[in-house]
TORKOL-4160 file (C-alpha; in steps of 0.2 Angstrom, whole numbers, padded with zeros to 4 digits, m for minus):
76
<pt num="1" X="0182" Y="m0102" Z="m0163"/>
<pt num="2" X="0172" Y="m0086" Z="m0162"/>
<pt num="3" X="0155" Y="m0095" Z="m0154"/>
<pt num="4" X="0146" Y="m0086" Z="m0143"/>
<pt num="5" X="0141" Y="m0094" Z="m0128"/>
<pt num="6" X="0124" Y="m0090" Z="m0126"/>
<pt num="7" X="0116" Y="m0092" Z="m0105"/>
<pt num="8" X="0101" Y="m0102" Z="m0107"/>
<pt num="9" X="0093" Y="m0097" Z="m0089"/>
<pt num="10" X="0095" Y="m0079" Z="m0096"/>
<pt num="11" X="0078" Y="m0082" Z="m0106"/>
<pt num="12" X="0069" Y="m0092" Z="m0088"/>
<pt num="13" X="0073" Y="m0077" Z="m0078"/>
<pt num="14" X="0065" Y="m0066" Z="m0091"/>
<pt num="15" X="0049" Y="m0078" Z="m0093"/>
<pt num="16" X="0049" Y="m0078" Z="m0072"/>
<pt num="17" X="0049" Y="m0057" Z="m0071"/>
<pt num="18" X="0036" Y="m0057" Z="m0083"/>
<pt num="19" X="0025" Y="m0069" Z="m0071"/>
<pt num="20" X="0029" Y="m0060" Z="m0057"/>
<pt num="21" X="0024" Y="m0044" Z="m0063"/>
<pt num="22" X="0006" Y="m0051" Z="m0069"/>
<pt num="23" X="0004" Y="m0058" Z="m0054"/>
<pt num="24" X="0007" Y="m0042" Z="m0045"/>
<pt num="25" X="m0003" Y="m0036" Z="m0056"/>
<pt num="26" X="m0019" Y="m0045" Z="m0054"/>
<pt num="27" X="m0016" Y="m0044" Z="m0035"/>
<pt num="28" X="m0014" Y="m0024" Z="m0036"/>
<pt num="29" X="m0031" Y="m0026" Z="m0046"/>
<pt num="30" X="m0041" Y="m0037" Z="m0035"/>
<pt num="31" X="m0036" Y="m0026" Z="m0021"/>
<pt num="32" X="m0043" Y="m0010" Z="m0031"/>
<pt num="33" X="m0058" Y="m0020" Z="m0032"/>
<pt num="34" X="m0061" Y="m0026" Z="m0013"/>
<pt num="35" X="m0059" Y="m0009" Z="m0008"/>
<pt num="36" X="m0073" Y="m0003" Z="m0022"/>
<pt num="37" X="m0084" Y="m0015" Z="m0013"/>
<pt num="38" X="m0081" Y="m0010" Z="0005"/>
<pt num="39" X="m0084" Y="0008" Z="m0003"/>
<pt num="40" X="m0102" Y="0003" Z="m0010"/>
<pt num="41" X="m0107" Y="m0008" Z="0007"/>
<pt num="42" X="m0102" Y="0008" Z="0019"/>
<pt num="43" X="m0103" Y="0026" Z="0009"/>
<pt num="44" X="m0096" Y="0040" Z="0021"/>
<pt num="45" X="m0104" Y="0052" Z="0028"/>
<pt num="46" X="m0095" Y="0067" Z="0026"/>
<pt num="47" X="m0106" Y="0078" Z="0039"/>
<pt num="48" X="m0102" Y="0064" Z="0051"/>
<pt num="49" X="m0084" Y="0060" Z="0047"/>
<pt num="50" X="m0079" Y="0079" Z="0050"/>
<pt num="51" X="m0087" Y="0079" Z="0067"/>
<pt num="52" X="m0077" Y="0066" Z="0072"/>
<pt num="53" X="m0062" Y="0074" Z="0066"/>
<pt num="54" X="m0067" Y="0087" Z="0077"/>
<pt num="55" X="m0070" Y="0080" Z="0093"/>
<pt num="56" X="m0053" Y="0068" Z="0091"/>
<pt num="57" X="m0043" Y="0084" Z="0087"/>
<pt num="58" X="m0052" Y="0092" Z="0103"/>
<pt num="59" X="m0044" Y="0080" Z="0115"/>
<pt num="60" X="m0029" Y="0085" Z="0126"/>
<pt num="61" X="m0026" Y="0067" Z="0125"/>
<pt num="62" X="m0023" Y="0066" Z="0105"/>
<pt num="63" X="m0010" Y="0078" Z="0104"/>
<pt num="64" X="0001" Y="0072" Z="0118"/>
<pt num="65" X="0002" Y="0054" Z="0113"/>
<pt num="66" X="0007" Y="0062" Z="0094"/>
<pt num="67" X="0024" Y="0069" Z="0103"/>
<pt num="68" X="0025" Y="0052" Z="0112"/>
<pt num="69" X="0024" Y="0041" Z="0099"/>
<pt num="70" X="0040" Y="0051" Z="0090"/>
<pt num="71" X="0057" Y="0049" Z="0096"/>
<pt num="72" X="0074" Y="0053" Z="0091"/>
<pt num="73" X="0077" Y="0038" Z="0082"/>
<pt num="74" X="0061" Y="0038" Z="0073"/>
<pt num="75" X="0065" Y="0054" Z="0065"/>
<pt num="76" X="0084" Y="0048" Z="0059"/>
């Protein structure tokens, strides 16, 4: 009378995590990969990257829209 019941979707639901996790994983993967691609296809250029840091951060315009864009109920 001491029989345990045992679930038998308890061993699907395992079997499904363990598909969803690889499948996660190879899209994690192939994203790493795209973006080593895009990287190879258009290096930076740190000279020219920095001096458009520097004239977006010279604009008036730039730092105003930052208080804008941020309101009350964005920072609760």
């Amino acid at each position: 009378m001491n029989q345990a019941i045992s679930n038998p979707f308890g061993v699907a639901s395992q079997r499904q995590e363990q598909g969803l996790v690889a499948v996660e994983q190879q899209r994690a993967i192939q994203e790493v990969q795209a973006a080593m691609v895009i990287a190879k296809k258009f290096p930076r250029n740190p000279v020219e990257a920095t001096d458009r840091i520097l004239q977006a951060c010279s604009r008036p315009t730039l730092a105003e829209g930052r208080y804008t864009a941020i309101t009350v109920e964005d920072r609760m």
